[in-house]
Structure formats: C-alpha cells, structure tokens
BAZA-582081 format. One record per residue: residue in one letter; x, y, z of N, C-alpha, C in turn. Coordinates in steps of 0.1 Angstrom, whole numbers, plus 5000, padded with zeros to 4 digits. Example, Ala and Ser with C-alpha at 12.3 -4.5 7.8 and 13.67 -1.06 7.14 Angstrom:
<recs>
a513249435078512349555078513249675078
s512849785071513749895071512950005079
</recs>
This chain:
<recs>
x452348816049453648856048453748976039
x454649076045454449136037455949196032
x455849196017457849256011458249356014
x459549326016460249446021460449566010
x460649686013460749786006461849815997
x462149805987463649825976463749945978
x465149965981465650065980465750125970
x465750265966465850335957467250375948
x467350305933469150265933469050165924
x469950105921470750025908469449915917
x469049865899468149715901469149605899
x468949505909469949345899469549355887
x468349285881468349265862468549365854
x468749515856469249635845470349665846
x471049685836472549805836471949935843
x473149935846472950075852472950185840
x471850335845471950405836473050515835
x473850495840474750625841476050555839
x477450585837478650495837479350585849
x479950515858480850595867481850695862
x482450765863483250935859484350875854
x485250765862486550705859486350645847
x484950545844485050465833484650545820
x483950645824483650765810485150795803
x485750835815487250885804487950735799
x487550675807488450555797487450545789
x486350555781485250485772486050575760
x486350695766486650825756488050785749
x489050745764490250715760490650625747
x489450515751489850405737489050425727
x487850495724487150575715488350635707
x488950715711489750825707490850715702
x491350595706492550515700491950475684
x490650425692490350365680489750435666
x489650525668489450675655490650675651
x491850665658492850695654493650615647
x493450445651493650345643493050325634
x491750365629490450345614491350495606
x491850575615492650685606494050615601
x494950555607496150455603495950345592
x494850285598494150225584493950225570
x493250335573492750355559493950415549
x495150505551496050505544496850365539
x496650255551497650165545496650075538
x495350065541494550035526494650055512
x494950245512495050315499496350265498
x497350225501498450195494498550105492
x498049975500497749845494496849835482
x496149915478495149945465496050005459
x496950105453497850125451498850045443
x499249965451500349865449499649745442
x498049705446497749625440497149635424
x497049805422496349795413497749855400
x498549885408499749905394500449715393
x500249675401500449505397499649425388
x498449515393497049435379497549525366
x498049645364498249685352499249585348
x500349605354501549515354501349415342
x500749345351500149175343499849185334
x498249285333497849275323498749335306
x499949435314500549465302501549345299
x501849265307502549195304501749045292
x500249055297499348935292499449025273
x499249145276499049215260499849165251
x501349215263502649235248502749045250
x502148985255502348785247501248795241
x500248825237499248815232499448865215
x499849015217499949065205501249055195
x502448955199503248935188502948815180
x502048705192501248605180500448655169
x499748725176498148805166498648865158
x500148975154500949015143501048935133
x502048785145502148715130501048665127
x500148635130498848555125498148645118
x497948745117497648875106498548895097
x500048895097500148905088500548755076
x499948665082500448485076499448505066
x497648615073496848585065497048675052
x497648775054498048855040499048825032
x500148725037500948655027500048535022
x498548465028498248395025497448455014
x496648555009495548625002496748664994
x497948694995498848734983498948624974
x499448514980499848444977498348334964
x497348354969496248344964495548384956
x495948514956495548594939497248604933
x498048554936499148534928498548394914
x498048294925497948164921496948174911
x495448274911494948284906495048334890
x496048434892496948514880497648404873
x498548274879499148224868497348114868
x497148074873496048024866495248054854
x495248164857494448244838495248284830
x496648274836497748254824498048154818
x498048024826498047874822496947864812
x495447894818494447894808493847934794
x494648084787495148134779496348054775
x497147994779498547964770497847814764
x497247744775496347614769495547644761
x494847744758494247764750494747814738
x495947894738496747944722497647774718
x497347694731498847604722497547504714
x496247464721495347394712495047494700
x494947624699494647674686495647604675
x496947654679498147604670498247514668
x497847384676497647284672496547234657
x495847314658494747294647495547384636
x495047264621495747224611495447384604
x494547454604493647564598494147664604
x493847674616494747774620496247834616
x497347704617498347704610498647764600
x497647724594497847754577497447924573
x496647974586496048064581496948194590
x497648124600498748224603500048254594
x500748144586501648114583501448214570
x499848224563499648324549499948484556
x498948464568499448644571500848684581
x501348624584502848644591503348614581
x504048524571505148504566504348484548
x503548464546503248574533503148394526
x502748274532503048164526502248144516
x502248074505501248004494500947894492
x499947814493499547704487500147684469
x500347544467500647494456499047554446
x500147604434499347654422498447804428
x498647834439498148024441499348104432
x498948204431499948324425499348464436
x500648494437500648594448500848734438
x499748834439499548934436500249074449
x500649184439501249314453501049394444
x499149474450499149624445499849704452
x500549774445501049934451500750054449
x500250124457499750214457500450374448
x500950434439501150474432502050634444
x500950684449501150794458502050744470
x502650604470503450594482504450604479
x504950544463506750554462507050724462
x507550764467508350894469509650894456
x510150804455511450854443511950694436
x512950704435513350554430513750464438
x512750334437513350224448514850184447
x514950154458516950114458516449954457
x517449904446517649794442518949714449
x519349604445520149514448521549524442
x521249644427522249664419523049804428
x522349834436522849974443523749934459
x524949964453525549914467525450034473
x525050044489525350154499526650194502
x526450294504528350354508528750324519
x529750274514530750154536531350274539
x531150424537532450464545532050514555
x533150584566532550604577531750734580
x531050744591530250884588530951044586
x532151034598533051154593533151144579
x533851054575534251074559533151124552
x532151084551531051094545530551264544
x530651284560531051434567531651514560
x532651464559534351564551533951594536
x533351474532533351444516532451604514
x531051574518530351654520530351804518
x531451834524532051974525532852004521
x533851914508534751984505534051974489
x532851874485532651864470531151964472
x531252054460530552104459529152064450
x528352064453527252024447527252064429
x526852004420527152044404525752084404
x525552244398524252264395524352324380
x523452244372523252344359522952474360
x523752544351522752704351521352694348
x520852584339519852654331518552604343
x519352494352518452404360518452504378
x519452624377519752714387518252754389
x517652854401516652884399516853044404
x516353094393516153264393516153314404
x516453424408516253454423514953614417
x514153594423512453674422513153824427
x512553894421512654034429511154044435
x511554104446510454124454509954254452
x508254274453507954414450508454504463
x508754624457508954734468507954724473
x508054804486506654764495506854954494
x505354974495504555104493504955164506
x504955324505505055404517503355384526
x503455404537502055374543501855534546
x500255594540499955664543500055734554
x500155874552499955964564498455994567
x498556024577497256084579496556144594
</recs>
C-alpha cells in the first residue's frame, strides 16, 4: 500500500503561518484599542495615586495634631514636675537650717552667750567695763540735761537768718594779705 501524496498547504496539527489580510487589520484594529486603553489607564491610575496619597497625608496629619497636644502636656507636667522638685528641695534645706538654729537656741550656753553680745547682758557679780577711744569723741557728748529744739524746721530756718552769729573781735580772724605776685619775665 502505498500513501497518498499531501498536498502542498496548511498541515491539520500546525497554525497556519501567515494570518489572512481581513484578520491582520482586525489584529491591528484591537492592538491599536488596546494601546489606547493602557493610555486611558494609566492617567486614572496617576490620579488615583494622587488622591490616595494626599489622603495618606491627610491622616497622617490628622494622627500628628492628636498625638502632639498629649506629648505638650506630658512635657510640660514634667517641667512643673522638676520645678516643683527643686522647689521642695529649697524649703528642705531651709527647714534643715531653721532645725538646726532653733536646737542651737535651745542650748543653755548658747543663750547666754548671745544675750552678752546682742544686748550687752551680765552675769551676777561681773562689772562691765567701756573703753573709749579718745580720737573718736569729736566735741561734747549731748546729755539727758540737753533738751533738743521742738521747733519746726522753717522756724529754725527763719531764726537762722535773721540772728546774727556773735563773734568776738579778738576771737575774729585776721584776714592775710596775700603776696603780690611778681611780673613774669620777658624774654
């Protein structure tokens, strides 16, 4: 037996290698749509990116401004807390100083030994001595026998200027003649 001869032409098991003329322009036809829709696309992508990403700002400014009016006050709770802390510490060493001057005064010696130099006190049978220094009195101490003058300061003023001071002659003081002063040379 022997096989018949195949014609020369499209095999059954292959595609064909060529596409017919009518289906080329359609291949082109919807080629060409669909370039044109990945072109439509991609703009309403960029605007959906766009839109999504001033929404993520959005949030996240919205997540800030709740975030940061806690974190204000919690920063600043801690600086009224540290104030408030070395305040505490300040009356503390002032408490500890005052406890410590009121136990001094409490002690019998101490007492005694403030009481001589503030208010000048004496024990029973001391005698209280007051050098004075010679070079400090200036004129005559005013006594208890010397009343001050009550009047008022004008008056005092007035008096002032209308009584003339009493001067002895003999206690007056000379008035000096001064030497002539010399011609100063020419020359």
């Amino acid at each position: 037996m022997t096989t018949p001869a195949t014609p020369k032409g499209p095999r059954r098991g292959r595609a064909p290698r060529s596409v017919p003329v009518a289906s080329r322009e359609q291949a082109k036809r919807e080629e060409k749509e669909a370039r044109s829709q990945r072109r439509k696309k991609k703009p309403a992508l960029l605007q959906q990116d766009v839109a999504s990403t001033g929404i993520l700002i959005a949030v996240v400014l919205i997540v800030l401004v709740a975030i940061a009016v806690p974190l204000r006050n919690y920063y600043e709770g801690r600086g009224e807390i540290a104030r408030a802390q070395a305040s505490i510490e300040a009356l503390e060493a002032q408490k500890r100083q005052l406890e410590s001057d009121i136990a001094r005064y409490q002690d019998p010696e101490y007492a005694k030994q403030e009481a001589r130099r503030r208010l000048g006190v004496l024990e029973e049978g001391e005698t209280a001595w007051r050098i004075i220094d010679p070079r400090m009195t200036q004129g005559p101490n005013i006594t208890t026998d010397q009343v001050p003058d009550t009047r008022a300061w004008h008056e005092v003023l007035w008096d002032s200027l209308r009584e003339a001071p009493e001067l002895d002659v003999a206690e007056a003081p000379a008035p000096e003649e001064a030497p002539a002063p010399e011609p100063a040379p020419e020359g």
